[in-house]
VEXDREN-2710 file (C-alpha; in Angstrom, 1 decimal):
% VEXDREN-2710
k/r/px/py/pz
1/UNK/0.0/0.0/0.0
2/UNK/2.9/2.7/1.0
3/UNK/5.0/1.6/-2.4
4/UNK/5.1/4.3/-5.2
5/UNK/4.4/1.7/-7.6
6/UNK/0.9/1.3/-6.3
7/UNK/-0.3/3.7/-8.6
8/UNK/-3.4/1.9/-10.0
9/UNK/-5.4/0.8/-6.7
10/UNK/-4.1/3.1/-3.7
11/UNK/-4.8/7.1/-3.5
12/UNK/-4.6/8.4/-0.4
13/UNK/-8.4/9.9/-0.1
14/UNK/-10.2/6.5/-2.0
15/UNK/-9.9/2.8/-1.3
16/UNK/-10.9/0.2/-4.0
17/UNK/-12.0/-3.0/-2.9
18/UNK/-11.5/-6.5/-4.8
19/UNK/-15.3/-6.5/-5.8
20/UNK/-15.6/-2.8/-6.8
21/UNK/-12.6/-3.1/-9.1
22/UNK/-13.5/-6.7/-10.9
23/UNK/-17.5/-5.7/-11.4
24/UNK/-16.0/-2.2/-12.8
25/UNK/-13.0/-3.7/-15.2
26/UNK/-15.8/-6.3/-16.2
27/UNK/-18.1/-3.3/-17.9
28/UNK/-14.9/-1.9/-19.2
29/UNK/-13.5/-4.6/-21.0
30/UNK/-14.8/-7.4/-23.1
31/UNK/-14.4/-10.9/-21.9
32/UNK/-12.6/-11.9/-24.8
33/UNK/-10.1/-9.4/-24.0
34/UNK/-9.9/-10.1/-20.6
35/UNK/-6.7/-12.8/-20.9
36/UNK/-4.4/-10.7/-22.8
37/UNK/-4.7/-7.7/-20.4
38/UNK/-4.4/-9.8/-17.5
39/UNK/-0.7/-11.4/-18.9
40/UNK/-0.1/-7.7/-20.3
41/UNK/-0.5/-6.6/-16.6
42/UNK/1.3/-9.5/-14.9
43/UNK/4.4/-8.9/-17.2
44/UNK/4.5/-4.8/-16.4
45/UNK/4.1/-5.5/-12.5
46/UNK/6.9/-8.1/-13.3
47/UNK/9.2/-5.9/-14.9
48/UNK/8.5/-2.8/-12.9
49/UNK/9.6/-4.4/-9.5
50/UNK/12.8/-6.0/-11.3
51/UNK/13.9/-2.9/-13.0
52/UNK/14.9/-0.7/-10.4
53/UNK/16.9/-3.8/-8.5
54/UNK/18.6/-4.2/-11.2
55/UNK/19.5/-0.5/-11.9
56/UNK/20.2/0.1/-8.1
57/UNK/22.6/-2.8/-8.3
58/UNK/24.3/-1.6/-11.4
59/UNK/24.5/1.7/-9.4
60/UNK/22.4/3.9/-11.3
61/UNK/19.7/4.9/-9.2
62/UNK/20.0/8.2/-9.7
63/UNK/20.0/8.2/-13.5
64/UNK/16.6/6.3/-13.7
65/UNK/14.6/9.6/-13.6
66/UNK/13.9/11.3/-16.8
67/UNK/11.9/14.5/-17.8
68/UNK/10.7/12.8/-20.7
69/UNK/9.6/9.2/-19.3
70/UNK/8.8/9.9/-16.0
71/UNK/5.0/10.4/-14.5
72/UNK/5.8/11.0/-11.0
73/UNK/5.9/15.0/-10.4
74/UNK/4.3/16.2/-13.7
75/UNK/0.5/16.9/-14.1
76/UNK/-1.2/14.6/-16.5
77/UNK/-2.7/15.5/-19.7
78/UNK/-1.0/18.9/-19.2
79/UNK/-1.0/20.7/-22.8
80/UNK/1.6/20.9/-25.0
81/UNK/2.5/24.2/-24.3
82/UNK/4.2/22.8/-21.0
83/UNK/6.6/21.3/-23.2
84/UNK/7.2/23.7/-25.9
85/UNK/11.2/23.7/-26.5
86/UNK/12.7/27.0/-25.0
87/UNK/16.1/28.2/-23.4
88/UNK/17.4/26.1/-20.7
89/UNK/15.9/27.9/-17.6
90/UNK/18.1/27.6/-13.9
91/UNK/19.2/24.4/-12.3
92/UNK/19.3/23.4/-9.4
93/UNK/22.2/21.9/-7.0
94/UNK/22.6/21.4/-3.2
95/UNK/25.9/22.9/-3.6
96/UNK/24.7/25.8/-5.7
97/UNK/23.1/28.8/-4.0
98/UNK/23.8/31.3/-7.2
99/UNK/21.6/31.1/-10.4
100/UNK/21.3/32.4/-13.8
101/UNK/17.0/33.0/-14.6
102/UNK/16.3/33.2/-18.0
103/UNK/13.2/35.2/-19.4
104/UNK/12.2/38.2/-21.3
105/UNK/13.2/41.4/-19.7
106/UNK/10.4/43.0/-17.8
107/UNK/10.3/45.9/-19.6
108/UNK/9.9/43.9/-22.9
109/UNK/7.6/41.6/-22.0
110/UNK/4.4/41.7/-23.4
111/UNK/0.7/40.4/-22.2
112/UNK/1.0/36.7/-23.8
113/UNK/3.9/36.2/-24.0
114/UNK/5.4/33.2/-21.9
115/UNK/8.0/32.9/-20.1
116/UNK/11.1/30.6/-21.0
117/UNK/10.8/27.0/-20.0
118/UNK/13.1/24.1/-19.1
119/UNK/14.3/21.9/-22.0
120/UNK/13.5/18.3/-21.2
121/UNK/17.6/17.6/-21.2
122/UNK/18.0/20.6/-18.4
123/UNK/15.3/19.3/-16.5
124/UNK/17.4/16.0/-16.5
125/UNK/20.5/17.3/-15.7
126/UNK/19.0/19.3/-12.8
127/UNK/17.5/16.1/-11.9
128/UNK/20.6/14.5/-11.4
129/UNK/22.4/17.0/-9.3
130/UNK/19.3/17.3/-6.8
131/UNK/19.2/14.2/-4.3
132/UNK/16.4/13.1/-4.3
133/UNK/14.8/13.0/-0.6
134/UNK/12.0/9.8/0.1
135/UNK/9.3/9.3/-2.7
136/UNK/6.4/11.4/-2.0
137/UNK/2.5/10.3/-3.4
138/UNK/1.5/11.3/-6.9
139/UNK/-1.8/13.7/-8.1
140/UNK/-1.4/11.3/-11.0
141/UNK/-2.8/9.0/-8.6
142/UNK/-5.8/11.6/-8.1
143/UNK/-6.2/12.3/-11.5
144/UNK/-6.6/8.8/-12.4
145/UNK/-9.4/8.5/-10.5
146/UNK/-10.8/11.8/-11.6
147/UNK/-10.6/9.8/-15.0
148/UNK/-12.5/6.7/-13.4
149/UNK/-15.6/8.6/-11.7
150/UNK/-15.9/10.8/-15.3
151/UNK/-16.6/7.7/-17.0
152/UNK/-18.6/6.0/-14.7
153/UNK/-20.4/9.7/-13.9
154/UNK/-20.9/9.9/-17.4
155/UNK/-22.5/6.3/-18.4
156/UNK/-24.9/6.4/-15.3
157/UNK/-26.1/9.8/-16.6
158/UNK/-26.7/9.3/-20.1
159/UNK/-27.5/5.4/-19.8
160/UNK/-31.4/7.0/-18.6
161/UNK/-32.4/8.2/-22.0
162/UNK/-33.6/5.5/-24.4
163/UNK/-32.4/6.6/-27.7
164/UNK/-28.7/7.0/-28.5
165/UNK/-27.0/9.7/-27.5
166/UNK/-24.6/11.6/-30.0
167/UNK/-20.6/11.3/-29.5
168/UNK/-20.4/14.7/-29.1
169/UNK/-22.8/15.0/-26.6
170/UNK/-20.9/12.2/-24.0
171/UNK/-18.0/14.6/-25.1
172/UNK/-19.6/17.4/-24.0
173/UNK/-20.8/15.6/-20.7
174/UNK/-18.1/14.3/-19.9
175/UNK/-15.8/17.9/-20.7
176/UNK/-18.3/19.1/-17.8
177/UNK/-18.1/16.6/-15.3
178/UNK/-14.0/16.9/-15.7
179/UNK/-14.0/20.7/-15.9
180/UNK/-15.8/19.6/-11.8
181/UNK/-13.9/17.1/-10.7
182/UNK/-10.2/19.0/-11.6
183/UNK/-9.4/21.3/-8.6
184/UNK/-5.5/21.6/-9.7
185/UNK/-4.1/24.9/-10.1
186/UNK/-3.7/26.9/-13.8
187/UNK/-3.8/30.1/-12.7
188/UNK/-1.5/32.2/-10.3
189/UNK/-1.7/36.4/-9.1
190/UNK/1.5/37.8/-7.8
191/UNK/2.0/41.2/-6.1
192/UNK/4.8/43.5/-6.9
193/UNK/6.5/46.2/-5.1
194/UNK/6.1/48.2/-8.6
195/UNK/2.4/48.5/-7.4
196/UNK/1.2/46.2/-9.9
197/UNK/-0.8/42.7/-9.7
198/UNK/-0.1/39.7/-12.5
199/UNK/-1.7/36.8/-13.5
200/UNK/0.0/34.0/-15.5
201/UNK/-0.9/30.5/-16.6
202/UNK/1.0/28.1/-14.3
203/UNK/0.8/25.4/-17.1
204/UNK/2.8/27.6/-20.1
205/UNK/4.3/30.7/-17.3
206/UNK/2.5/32.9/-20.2
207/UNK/1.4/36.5/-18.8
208/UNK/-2.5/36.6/-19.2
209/UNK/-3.0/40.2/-17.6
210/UNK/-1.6/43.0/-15.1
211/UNK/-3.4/45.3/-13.3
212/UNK/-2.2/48.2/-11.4
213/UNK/-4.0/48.7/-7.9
214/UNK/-4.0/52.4/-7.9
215/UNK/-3.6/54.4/-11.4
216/UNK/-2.0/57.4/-9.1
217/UNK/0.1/55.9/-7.2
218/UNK/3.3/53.3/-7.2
219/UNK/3.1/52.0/-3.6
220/UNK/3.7/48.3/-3.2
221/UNK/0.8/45.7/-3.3
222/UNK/1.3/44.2/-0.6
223/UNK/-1.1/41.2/-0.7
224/UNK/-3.0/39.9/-3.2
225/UNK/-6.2/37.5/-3.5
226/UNK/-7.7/35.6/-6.9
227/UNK/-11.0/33.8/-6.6
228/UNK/-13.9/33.0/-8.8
229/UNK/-14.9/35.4/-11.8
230/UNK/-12.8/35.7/-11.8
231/UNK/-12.1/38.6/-9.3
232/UNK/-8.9/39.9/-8.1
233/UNK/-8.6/41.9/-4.7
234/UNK/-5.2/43.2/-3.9
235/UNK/-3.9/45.5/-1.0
236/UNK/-1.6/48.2/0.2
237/UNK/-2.9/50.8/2.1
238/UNK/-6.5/50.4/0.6
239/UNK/-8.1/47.8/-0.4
240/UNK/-9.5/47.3/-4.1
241/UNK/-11.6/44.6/-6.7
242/UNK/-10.4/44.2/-10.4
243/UNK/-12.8/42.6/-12.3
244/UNK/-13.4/41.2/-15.8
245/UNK/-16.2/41.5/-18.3
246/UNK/-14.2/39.9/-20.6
247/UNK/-10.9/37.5/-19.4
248/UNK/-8.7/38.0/-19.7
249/UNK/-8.3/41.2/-21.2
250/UNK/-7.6/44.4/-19.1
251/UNK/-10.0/44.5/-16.1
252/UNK/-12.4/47.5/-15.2
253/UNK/-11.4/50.3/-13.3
254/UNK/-11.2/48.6/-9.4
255/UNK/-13.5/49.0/-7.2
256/UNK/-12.7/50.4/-3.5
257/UNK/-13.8/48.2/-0.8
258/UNK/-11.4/49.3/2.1
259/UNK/-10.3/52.9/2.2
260/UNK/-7.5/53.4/4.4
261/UNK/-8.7/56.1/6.9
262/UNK/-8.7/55.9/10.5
263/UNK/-11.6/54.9/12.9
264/UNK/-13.4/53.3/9.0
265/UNK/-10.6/51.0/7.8
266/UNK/-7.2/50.0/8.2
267/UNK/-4.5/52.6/9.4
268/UNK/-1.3/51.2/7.9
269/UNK/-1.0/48.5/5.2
270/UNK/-3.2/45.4/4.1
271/UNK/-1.2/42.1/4.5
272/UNK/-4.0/39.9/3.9
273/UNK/-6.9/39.4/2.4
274/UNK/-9.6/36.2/2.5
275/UNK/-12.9/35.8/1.2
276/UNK/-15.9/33.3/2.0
277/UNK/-17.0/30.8/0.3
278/UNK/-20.1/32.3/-0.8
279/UNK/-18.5/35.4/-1.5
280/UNK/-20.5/37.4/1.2
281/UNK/-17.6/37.5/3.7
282/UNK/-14.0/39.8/2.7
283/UNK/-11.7/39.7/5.6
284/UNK/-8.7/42.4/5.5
285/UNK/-5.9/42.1/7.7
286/UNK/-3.6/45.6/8.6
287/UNK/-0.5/46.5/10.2
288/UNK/-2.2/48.8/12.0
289/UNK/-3.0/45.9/14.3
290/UNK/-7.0/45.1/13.3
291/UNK/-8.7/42.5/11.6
292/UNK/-11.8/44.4/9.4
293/UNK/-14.8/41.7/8.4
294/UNK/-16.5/43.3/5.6
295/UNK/-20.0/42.0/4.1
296/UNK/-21.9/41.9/0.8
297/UNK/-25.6/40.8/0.5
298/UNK/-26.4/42.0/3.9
299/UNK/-30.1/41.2/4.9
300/UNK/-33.2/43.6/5.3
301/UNK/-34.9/43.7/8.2
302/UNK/-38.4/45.4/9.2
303/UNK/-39.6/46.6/12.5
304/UNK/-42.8/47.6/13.3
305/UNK/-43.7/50.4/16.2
306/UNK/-46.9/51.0/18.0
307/UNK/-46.1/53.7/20.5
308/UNK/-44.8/57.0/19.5
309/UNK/-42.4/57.3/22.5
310/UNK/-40.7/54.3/20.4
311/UNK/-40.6/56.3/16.9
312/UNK/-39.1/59.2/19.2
313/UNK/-36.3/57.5/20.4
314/UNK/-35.7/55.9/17.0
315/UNK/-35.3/59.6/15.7
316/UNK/-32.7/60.6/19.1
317/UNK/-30.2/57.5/18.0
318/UNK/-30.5/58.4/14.1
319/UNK/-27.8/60.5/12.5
320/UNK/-26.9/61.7/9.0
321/UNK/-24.3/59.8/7.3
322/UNK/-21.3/61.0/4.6
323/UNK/-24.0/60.5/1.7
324/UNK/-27.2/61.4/3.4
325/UNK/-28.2/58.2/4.7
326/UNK/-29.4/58.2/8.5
327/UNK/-27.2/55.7/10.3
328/UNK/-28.4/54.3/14.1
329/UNK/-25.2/55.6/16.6
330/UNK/-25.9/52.9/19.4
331/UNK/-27.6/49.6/20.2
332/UNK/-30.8/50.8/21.1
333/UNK/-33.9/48.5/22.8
334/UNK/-37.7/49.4/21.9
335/UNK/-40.9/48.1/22.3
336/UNK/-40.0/47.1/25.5
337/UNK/-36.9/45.0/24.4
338/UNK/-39.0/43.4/21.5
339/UNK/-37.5/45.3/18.6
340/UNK/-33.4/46.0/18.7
341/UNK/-31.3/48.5/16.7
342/UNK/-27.7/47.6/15.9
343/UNK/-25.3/50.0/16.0
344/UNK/-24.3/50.9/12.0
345/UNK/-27.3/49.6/10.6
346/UNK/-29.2/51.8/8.0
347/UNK/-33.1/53.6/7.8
348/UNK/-33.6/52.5/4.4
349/UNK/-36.7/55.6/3.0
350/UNK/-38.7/53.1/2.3
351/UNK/-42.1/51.7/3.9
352/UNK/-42.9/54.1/6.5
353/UNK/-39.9/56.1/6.0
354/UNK/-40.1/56.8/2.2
355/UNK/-41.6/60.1/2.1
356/UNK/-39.0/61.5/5.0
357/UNK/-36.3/64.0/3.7
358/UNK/-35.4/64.5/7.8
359/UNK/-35.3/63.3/11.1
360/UNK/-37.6/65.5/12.3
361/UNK/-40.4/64.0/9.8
362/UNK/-40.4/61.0/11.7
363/UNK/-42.8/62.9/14.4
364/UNK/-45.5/62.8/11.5
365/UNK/-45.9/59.3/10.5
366/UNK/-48.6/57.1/10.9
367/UNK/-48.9/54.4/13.6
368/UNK/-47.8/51.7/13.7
369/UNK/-45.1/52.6/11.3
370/UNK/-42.9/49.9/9.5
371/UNK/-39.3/50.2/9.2
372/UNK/-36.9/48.6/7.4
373/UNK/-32.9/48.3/8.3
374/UNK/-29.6/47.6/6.8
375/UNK/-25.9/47.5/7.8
376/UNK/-24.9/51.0/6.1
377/UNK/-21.4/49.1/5.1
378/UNK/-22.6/46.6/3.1
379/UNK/-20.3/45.7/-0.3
380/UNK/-23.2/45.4/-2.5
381/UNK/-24.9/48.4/-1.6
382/UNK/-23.9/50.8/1.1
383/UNK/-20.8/52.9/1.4
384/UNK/-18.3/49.7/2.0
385/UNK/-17.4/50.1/5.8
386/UNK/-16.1/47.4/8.0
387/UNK/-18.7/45.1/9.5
388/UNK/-16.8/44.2/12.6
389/UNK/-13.1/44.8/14.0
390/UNK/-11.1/42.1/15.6
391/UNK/-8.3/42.8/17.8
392/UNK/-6.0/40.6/19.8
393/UNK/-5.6/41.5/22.9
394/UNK/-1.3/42.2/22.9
395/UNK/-0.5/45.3/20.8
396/UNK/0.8/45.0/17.5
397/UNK/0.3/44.0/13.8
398/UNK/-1.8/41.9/12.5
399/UNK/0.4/40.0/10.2
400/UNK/-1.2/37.4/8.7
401/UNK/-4.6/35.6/8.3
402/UNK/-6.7/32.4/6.3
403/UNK/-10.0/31.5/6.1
404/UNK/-10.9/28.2/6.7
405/UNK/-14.4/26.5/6.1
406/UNK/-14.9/23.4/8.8
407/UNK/-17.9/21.7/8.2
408/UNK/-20.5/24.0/8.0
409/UNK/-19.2/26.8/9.6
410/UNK/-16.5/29.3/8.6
411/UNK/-13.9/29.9/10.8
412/UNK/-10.9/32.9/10.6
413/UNK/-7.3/32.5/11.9
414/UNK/-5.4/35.9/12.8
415/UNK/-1.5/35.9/14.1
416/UNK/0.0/39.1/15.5
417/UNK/3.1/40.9/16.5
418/UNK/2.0/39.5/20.3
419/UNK/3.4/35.9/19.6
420/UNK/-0.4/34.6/19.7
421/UNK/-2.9/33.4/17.0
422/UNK/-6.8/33.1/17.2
423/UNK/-9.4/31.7/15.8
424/UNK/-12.7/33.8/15.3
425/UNK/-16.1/32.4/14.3
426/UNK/-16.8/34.1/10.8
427/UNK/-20.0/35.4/10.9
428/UNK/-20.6/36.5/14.6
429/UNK/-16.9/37.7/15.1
430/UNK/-16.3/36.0/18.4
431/UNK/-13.4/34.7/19.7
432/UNK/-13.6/30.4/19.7
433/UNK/-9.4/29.7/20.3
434/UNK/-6.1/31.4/21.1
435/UNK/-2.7/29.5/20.2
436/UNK/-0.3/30.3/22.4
437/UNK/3.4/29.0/21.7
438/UNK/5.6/31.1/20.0
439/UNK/8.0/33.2/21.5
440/UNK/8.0/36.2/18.8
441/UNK/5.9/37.9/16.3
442/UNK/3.9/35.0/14.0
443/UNK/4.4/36.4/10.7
444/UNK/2.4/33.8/8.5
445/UNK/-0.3/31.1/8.9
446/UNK/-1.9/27.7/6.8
447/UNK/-4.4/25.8/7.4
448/UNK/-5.9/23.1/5.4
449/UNK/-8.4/20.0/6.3
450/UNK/-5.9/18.4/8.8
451/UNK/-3.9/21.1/10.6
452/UNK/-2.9/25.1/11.1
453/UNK/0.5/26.0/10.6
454/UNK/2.3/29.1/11.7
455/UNK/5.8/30.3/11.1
456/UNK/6.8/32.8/13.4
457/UNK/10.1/35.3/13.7
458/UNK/11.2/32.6/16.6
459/UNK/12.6/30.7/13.1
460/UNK/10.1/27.4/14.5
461/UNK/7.3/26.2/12.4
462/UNK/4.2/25.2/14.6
463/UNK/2.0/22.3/13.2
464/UNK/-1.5/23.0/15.6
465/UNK/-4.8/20.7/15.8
466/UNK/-8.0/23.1/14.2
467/UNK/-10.0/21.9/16.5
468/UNK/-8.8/22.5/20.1
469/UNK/-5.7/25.1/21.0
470/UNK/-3.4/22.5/21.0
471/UNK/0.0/21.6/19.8
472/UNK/1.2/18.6/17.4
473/UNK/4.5/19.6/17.3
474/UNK/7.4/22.4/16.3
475/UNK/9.9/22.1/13.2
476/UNK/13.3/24.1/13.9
477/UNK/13.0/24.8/10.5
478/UNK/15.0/28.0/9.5
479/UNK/18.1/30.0/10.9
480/UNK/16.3/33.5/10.7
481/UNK/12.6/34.5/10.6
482/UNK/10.2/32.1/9.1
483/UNK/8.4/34.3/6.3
484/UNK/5.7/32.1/4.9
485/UNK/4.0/28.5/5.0
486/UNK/1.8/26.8/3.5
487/UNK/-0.3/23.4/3.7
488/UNK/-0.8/21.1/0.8
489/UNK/-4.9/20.8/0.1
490/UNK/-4.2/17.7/-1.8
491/UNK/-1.9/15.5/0.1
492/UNK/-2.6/16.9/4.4
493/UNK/1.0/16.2/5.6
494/UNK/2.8/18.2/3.2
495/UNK/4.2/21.4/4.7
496/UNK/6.3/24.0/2.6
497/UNK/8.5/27.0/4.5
498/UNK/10.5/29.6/3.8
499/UNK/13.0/31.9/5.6
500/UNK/14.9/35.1/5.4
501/UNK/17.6/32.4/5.1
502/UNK/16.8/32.2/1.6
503/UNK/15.9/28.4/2.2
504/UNK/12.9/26.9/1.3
505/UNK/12.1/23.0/2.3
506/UNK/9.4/20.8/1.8
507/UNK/8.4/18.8/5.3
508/UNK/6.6/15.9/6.6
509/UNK/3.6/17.3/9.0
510/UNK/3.5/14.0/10.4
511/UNK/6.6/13.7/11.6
512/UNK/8.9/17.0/10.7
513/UNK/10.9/15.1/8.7
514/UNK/12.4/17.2/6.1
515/UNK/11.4/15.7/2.7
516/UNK/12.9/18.5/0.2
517/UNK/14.7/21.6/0.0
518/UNK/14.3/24.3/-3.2
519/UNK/17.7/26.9/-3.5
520/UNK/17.0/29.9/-4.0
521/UNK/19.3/33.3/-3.5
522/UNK/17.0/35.3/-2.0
523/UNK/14.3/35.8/1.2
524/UNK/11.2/34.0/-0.5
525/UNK/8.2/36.3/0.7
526/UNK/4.8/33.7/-0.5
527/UNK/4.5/30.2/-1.4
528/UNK/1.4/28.5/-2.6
529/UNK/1.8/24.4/-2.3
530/UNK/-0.6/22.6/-4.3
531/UNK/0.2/18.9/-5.3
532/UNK/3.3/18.3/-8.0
533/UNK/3.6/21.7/-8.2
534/UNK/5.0/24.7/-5.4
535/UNK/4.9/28.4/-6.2
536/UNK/7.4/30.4/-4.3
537/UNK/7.8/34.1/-4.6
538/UNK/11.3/35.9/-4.0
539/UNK/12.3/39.4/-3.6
540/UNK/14.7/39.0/-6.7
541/UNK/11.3/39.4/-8.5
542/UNK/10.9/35.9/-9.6
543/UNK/7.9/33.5/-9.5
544/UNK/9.3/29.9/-9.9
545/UNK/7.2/27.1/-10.6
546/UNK/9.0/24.3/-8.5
547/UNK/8.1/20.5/-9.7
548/UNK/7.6/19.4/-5.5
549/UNK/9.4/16.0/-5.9
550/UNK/12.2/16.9/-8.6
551/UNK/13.4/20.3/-6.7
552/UNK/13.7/21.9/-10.5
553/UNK/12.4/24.9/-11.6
554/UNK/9.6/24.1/-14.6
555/UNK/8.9/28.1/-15.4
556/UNK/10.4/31.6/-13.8
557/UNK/8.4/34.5/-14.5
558/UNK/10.3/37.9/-14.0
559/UNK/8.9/41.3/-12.5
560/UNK/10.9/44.3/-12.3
561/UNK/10.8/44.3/-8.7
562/UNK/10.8/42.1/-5.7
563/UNK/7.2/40.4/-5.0
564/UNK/5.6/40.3/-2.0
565/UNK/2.5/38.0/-2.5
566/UNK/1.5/35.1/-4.4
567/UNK/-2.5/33.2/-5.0
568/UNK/-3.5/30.9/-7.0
569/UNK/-6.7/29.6/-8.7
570/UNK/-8.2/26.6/-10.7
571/UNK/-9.8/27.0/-14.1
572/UNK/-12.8/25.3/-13.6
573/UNK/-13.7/29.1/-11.0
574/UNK/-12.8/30.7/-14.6
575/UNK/-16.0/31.7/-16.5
END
């Protein structure tokens, strides 16, 4: 079960049992077939256990891995573009720390153009000056059983309609269910210090689109988020939205959904951003030391009041807003504690309200007057103000933050300059956990299905349970501050880190056994782990495209300056 060879029968998230498979290879293949494959399939399993004995005794195990014939650490059914034949791009050695990036000058390079790949012979070479750490599990594995539930998907679909469906149509069917079912990466954002966001196709490292955050200014983005649309949210002092009516030419004109003014929004620069699953949720994290929950779609409400001592005090708590909206000041009780007014929430002029221009006109209307309510900050239709603040409770930044959706619920981890981290419920704001462990500033946080991970300025990596406060264990991992890491969503015990030591390894959550290491000559400031592939992000204003089990570079995508953030998204959240 733990062999790499096992590639047909064992994925870590499925089991096959001996039933399942021989009732689905019968439907697949015709009993008169059946011999042949059978002794096809006896004399591959044969050969691939004697092959590598006999290399490893002829002494060249290190030679048997080839760009071109190997299936461990490259994406199936990628498209030819991924193998177009370029300039040999960097290489990588443990004994190496220096290296020469191709690519097209920044200045030069132009929206579709790609960025120079890896010949198949470099990626060899490279190959055979990395040693190789233990063999890590294969997405091939995944995708093969991506294949398996298309076809099956497919045939139970269309085997309900009596007539014969067209080929194209079980194409088309099938295209769908795939277009599902694939939840690998093809798309990745970075943030530059030049003030401008990118997005390039991780399969080709070809430049779809940049957008600048702020026309008028050149400050450095300084975080940057890409989610369905799709929609692009990137931060520096403000916050703002690039979207697309057509992708993926040049976006609109961003929206602003975070203006950075005191007592409103953040103070100082926006490190973070996350956004809900449904979309209805944008959390901001700022230096300034707050965490600001902003909300879209925000519900109506009506009240109804009998009693005009109730529509008097209604009128005391209202006051006029920046754009002439009537805003309640405080939490206000009426009816006798039946009907409560949040503070920040909105008199809409409708219902009982609609023929008010002023305060003052509320003396006037007719009993029992209806009212309806809504949070003046809402993203879809108010004047975009934070929802709720979160604070820790130490002073400082608020460095870092992810989302995290756990069962149902939504849940928000936030680590600060104070050495702690917490864990806030999403859509009441209230504190549920706070980490407590490192012994400086936690500078950058993962989470995925199995565990939260924070690297802190203490150089440990901190593997936590989600669940309860509690520790699984610390990685000594770097021998200066630990600037980012990040949890594999495919594969749960993979953990990636990187330090101002200008190292970046590949671990075993499990354990803390170091499976990898990635050179590189420079702090890496974001990394983005997602199967065969790892994204890191370096202030010599690179994005590298690591292959995770290979430790060679696949693409490097220049910017004139260093980056600061890096996101990536699948295609199938592409309209």
């Amino acid at each position: 079960k733990n062999s790499p060879r096992s590639v047909l029968l064992h994925a870590p998230v499925l089991r096959l049992d001996l039933s399942m498979a021989s009732s689905f290879v019968s439907t697949l293949i015709p009993r008169e077939w059946m011999l042949p494959v059978l002794a096809s399939l006896l004399v591959v399993a044969f050969l691939a256990l004697l092959f590598p004995a006999l290399h490893k005794a002829a002494g060249f195990r290190g030679e048997t891995k080839s760009s071109q014939g190997s299936l461990r650490g490259r994406d199936c059914f990628e498209g030819p573009a991924s193998h177009q034949k370029s300039s040999p791009s960097e290489t990588s050695s443990s004994n190496v720390t220096q290296k020469v990036d191709p690519g097209i000058a920044p200045s030069k390079r132009k929206v579709g153009e790609k960025s120079e790949l890896q010949t198949p012979a470099a990626v060899s070479v490279a190959e055979k000056e990395v040693q190789p750490g233990p063999p890590l599990e294969e997405d091939c594995k995944l995708t093969l059983f991506r294949l398996i539930a298309v076809q099956k998907t497919a045939r139970d679909m269309l085997s309900h309609f009596e007539a014969e469906v067209p080929q194209n149509i079980c194409d088309a069917v099938k295209r769908c269910i795939w277009h599902f079912l694939d939840d690998r990466p093809t798309v990745v954002a970075s943030g530059c210090k030049d003030g401008q966001a990118r997005i390039f196709d991780i399969r080709s490292g070809r430049l779809l689109v940049s957008a600048r955050h702020d026309a008028g200014s050149r400050d450095a983005v300084h975080s940057v988020l890409l989610t369905a649309g799709p929609k692009l949210f990137s931060g520096t002092w403000d916050g703002r939205r690039h979207e697309w009516e057509m992708w993926p030419s040049k976006p609109e004109k961003p929206q602003e959904f975070g203006r950075g003014e005191a007592g409103i929004n953040h103070e100082n620069q926006v490190v973070g951003i996350a956004l809900s699953r449904d979309g209805n949720f944008l959390v901001s994290a700022g230096t300034g030391g707050k965490v600001l929950v902003f909300r879209g779609n925000c519900p109506t409400r009506e009240v109804e009041l009998s009693e005009r001592d109730d529509v008097a005090e209604l009128r005391d708590v209202l006051k006029l807003g920046d754009h002439g909206e009537y805003v309640v000041q405080r939490r206000t009780e009426l009816a006798n504690g039946e009907v409560v007014l949040e503070a920040q929430e909105q008199l809409l002029p409708e219902a009982s309200f609609a023929d008010c221009k002023k305060r003052t006109d509320l003396n006037d209307v007719q009993l029992p007057a209806k009212f309806r309510l809504r949070f003046v900050g809402c993203m879809t239709h108010g004047t975009r103000r934070a929802w709720r603040s979160l604070s820790h409770e130490g002073e400082g930044a608020v460095r870092c933050l992810s989302l995290s959706a756990e069962g149902s619920a939504e849940f928000l981890y936030s680590g600060s300059r104070d050495r702690t981290i917490c864990k806030w419920s999403l859509p009441n704001g209230s504190l549920v956990h706070t980490y407590r462990g490192h012994t400086a500033a936690v500078r950058c946080l993962a989470v995925n299905s199995r565990y939260l991970a924070s690297g802190s300025d203490d150089r440990t990596v901190k593997l936590w349970r989600r669940e309860v406060a509690e520790l699984v264990h610390t990685i000594s991992a770097h021998a200066d501050f630990v600037r980012a890491v990040s949890l594999c969503p495919m594969f749960l015990d993979r953990l990636a880190s990187s330090g101002d030591d200008h190292r970046v390894a590949l671990w075993d959550a499990r354990t803390g056994e170091k499976l990898r290491e990635y050179p590189h000559s420079c702090p890496v400031a974001s990394l983005t782990l997602a199967g065969s592939r790892l994204l890191s992000a370096g202030e010599d204003g690179r994005l590298r495209v690591w292959s995770t089990e290979y430790s060679t570079v696949i693409h490097t995508m220049k910017h004139p300056q260093a980056l600061t953030s890096v996101g990536c998204l699948t295609h199938r959240t592409i309209k």
